[in-house]
C-alpha positions as CSV (number, residue, x, y, z in Angstrom):
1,X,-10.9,27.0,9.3
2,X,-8.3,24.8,9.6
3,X,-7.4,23.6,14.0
4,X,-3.7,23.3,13.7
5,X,-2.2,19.6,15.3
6,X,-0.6,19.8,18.3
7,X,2.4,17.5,18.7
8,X,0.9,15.9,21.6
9,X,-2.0,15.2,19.4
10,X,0.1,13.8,16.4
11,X,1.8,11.9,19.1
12,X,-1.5,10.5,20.2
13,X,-2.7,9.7,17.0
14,X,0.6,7.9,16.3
15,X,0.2,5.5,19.7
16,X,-3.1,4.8,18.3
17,X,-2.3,3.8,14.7
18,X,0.8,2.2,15.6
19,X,-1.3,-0.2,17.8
20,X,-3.9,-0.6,15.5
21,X,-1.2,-1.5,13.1
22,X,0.2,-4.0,14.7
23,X,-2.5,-5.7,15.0
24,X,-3.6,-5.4,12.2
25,X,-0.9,-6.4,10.8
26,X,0.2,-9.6,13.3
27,X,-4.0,-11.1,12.3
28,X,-2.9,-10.6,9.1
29,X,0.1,-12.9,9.3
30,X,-1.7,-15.2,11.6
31,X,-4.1,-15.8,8.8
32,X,-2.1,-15.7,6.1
33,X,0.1,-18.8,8.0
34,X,-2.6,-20.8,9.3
35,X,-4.7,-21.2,6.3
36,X,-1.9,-22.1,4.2
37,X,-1.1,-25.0,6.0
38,X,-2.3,-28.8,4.8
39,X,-5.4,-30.2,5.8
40,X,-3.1,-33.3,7.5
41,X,0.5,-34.2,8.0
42,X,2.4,-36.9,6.4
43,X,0.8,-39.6,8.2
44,X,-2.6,-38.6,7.8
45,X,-3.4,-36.6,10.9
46,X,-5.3,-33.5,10.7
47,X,-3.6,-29.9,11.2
48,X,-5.5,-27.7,13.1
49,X,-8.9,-29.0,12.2
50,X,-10.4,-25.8,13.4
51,X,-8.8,-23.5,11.2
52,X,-11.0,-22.5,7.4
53,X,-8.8,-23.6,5.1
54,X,-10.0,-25.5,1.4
55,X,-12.9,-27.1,3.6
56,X,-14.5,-23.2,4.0
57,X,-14.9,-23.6,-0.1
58,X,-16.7,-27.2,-0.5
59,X,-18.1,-26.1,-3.3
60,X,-14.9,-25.1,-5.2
61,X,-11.7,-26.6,-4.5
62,X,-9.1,-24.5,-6.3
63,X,-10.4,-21.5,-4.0
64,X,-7.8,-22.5,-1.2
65,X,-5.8,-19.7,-2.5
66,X,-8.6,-17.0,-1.2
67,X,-8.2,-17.3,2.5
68,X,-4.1,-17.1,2.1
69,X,-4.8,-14.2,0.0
70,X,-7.0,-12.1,2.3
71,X,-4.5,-12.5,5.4
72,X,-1.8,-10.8,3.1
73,X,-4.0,-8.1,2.0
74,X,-4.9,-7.7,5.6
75,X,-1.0,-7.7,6.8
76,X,-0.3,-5.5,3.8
77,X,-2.6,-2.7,4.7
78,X,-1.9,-3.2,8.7
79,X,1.8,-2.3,7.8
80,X,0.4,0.5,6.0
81,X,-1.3,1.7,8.9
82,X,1.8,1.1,11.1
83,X,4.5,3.2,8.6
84,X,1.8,6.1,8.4
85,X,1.3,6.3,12.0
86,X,5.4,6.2,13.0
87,X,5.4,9.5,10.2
88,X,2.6,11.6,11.0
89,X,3.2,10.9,14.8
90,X,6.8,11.3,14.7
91,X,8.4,12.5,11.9
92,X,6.0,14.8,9.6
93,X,5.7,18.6,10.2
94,X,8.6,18.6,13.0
95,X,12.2,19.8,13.0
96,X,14.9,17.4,10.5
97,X,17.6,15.4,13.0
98,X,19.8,12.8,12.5
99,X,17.3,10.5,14.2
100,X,14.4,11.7,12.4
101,X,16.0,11.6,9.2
102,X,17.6,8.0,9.6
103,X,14.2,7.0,11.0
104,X,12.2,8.3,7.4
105,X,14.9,6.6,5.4
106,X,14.3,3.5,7.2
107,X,10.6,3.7,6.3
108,X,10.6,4.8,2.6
109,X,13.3,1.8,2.1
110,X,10.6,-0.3,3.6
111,X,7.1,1.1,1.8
112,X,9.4,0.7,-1.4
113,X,10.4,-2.7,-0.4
114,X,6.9,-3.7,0.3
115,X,5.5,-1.9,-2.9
116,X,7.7,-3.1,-5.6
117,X,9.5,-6.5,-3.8
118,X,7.0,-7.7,-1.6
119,X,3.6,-7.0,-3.6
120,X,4.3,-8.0,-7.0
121,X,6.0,-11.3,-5.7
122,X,3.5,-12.7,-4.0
123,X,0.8,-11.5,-7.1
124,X,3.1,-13.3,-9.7
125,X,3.6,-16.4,-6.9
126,X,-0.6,-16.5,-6.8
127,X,-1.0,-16.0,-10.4
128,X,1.8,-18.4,-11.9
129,X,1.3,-21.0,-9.0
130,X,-1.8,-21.1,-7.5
131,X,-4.0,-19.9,-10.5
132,X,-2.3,-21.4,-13.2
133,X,-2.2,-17.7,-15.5
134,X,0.4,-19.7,-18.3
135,X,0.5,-18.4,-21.7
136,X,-1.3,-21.3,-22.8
137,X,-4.4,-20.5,-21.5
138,X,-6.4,-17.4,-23.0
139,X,-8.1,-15.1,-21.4
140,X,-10.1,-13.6,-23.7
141,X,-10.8,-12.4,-27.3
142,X,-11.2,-9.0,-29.0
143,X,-14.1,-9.3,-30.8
144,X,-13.4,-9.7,-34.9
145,X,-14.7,-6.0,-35.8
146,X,-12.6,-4.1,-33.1
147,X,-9.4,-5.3,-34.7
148,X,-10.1,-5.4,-38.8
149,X,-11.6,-9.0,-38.5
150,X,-8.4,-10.6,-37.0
151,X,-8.0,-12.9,-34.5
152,X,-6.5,-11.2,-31.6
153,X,-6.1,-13.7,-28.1
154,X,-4.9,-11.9,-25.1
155,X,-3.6,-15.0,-22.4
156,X,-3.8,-15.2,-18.6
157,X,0.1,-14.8,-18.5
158,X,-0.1,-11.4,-20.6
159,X,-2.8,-10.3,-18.8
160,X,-0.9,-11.2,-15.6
161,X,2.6,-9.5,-16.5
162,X,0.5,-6.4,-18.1
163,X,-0.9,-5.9,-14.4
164,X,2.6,-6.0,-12.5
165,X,3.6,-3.9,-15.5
166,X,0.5,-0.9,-14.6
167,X,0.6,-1.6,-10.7
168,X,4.5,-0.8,-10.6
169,X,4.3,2.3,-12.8
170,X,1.3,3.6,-11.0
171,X,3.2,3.0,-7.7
172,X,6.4,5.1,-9.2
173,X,4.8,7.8,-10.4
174,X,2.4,8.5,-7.2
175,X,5.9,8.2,-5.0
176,X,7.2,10.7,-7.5
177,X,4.4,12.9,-7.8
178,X,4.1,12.6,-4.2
179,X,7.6,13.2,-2.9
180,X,7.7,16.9,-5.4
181,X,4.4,17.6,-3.8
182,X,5.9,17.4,-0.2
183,X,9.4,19.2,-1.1
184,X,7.6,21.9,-2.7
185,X,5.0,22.1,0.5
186,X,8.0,22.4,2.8
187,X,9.5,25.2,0.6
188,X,6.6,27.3,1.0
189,X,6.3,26.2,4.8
190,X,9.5,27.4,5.1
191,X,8.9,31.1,3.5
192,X,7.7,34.2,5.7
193,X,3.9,34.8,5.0
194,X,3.7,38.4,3.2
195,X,2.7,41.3,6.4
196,X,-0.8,41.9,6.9
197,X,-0.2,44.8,9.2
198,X,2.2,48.0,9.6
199,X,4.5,48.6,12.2
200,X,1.7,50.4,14.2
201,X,-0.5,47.9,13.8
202,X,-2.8,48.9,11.2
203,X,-3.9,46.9,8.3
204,X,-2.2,47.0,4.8
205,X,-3.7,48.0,1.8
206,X,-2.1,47.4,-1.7
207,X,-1.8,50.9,-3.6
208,X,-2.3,50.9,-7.1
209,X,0.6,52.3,-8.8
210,X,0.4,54.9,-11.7
C-alpha cells in the first residue's frame, strides 16, 4: 500500500535535493574549470600546481580531456538533481497557478536547453576537438562476410554524428512519451473514483444483468 506525500514532505524533499543539487552541480563546474586550465602561463609559471590536470595521466598524454569531462558529467547530473527537486517539491501533484505554471515552463525550456543545446555541443566540441573523430580516420571495419565480401569502413566522424543523431531522438521521444504519460495521469487524477458504497453505507455489489 502506497503512504500518500504530504506537501510538507515534498517540500522537504525539495530543500534537500535542491541543496544537494547545487552542490553538486557548483563541484561540477569547479572541476570542469580548474582542470581545463594550462599547466603554466605565458611566461612559464605554473597555474595552480595543485590541481590533476594532464600530470594525473603521465602515462598518456591525450587523456587531459578526461578530467574536464567528468566535471561536466558531474554538473550535468547536479542540475538534474536541482530541476527535479524544484518539480516534485514545488510544482508536481499541486494546484496549476500562474506562478506554478511560469515556474514549469521555465524549467522544461531549461532541461530542453541542456538536453539538445548544451549536451550535444560539448560531445561534438570533445569529439571534433579534443579527440580528433575526422572522417579521415576509421573506426572500424565490417568484417567481408557480413556485407557480401565488400569493403565497408565506418569512420570516427560517422560514428560520432550517428551518436548525436540516437542521443537526440532518444531524448525526444522519452520527453514525448513522457509528457502523454503525465497528461493522461492527470486526466484520470482528475475523474471521481467509481462508489464503493451506498448511500447507507453499505458495500456495492455489481448485479449481473439478464
Amino acid at each position: 500500500m502506497l503512504v500518500p506525500v504530504t506537501s510538507e514532505k515534498r517540500r522537504r524533499f525539495g530543500v534537500i535535493g535542491v541543496v544537494v543539487g547545487a552542490i553538486v552541480l557548483i563541484f561540477g563546474v569547479l572541476v570542469a574549470h580548474f582542470t581545463n586550465l594550462p599547466v603554466t602561463d605565458s611566461v612559464g609559471r605554473a597555474i595552480y600546481p595543485s590541481i590533476p590536470r594532464c600530470a594525473f595521466f603521465e602515462h598518456d598524454a591525450n587523456a587531459c580531456w578526461v578530467l574536464p569531462t567528468i566535471g561536466q558529467l558531474t554538473a550535468v547530473l547536479g542540475s538534474q538533481i536541482l530541476i527535479v527537486a524544484i518539480v516534485f517539491g514545488w510544482i508536481f501533484d499541486r494546484p496549476l497557478t500562474w506562478a506554478r505554471a511560469t515556474v514549469g515552463a521555465f524549467l522544461f525550456t531549461l532541461e530542453v536547453m541542456i538536453l539538445f543545446g548544451i549536451v550535444p555541443n560539448q560531445w561534438l566540441a570533445l569529439t571534433q576537438g579534443t579527440l580528433e573523430w575526422t572522417p579521415q580516420r576509421i573506426a572500424f571495419t565490417f568484417p567481408k562476410w557480413l556485407v557480401l565480401n565488400n569493403t565497408v569502413k565506418i569512420s570516427f566522424g560517422a560514428l560520432k554524428d550517428l551518436v548525436v543523431a540516437g542521443y537526440t531522438t532518444t531524448a525526444l521521444v522519452a520527453i514525448l512519451i513522457g509528457a502523454y504519460r503525465y497528461q493522461e495521469w492527470g486526466k484520470r487524477r482528475g475523474q471521481p473514483r467509481p462508489a464503493t458504497t451506498s448511500a447507507y453505507g453499505r458495500p456495492l455489489v455489481r448485479g449481473g444483468g439478464r
